[in-house]
C-alpha positions in Angstrom: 0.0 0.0 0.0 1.2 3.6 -0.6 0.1 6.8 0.4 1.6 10.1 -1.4 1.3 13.8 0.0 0.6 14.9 3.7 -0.7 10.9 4.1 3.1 10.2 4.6 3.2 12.2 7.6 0.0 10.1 9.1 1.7 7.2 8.4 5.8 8.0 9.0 6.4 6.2 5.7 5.4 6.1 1.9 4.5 2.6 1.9 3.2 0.0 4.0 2.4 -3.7 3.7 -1.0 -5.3 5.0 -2.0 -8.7 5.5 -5.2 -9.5 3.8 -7.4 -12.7 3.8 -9.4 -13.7 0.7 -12.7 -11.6 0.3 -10.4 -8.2 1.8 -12.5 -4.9 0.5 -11.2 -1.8 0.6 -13.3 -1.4 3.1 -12.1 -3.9 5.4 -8.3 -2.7 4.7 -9.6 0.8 6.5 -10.5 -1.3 9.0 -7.2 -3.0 9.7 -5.5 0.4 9.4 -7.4 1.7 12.1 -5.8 -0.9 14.5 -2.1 -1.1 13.1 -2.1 3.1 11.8 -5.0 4.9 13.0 -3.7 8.5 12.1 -3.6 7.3 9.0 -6.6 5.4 8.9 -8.4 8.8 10.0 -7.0 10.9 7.7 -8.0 8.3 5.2 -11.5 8.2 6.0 -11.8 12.0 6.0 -10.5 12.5 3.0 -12.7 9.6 1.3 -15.8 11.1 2.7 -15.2 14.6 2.0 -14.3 13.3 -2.2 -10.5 14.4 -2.1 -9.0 11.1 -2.0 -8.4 8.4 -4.7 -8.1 5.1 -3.9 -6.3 3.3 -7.0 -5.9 -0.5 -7.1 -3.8 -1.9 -9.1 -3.4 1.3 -10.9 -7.3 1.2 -11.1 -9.4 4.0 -9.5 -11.7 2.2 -6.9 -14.7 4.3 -7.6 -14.5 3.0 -10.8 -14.5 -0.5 -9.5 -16.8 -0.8 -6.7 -15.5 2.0 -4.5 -15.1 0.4 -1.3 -16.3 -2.7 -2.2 -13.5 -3.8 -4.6 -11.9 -7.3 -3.5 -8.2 -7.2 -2.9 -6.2 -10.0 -3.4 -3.0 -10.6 -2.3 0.0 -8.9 -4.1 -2.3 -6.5 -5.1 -1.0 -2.4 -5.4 -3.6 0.0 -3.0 -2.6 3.6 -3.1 -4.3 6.1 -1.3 -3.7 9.4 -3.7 -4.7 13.3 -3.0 -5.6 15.3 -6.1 -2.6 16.6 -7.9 -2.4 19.9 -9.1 -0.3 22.0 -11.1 -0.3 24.3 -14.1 
């Protein structure tokens, strides 16, 4: 799992790994954050419910999958990214 921008400082690192069991959402990954990195799984959860996050899988955007839904397997490549900006 990655997380780019001011996620980093939640988390104290640009990438973390997660066990997951078959049938692991999105969701569910929140879920173990919240135990292992709750900063991070906070800031996580704001910025998904306020619509300024992007959850990719696999290179994927989630809420073109089934948002928090989508089935992880294991191996696969979650990143948690802010909208980029620029001009």
């Amino acid at each position: 799992m990655k997380v780019f921008g001011g996620l980093r400082d939640s988390a104290d690192r640009s990438s973390l790994r997660v066990p997951i069991r078959a049938g692991t959402t999105v969701n569910d990954l929140l879920s173990l954050l919240e135990i292992a990195q709750p900063a991070l799984a906070d800031a996580l959860r704001r910025g998904l419910s306020e619509g300024y996050l992007n959850v990719l899988v696999n290179g994927r955007n989630a809420r073109f999958l089934t948002g928090g839904a989508t089935v992880l397997a294991d191996g696969d490549a979650v990143a948690f990214l802010p909208p980029i900006g620029g001009g």
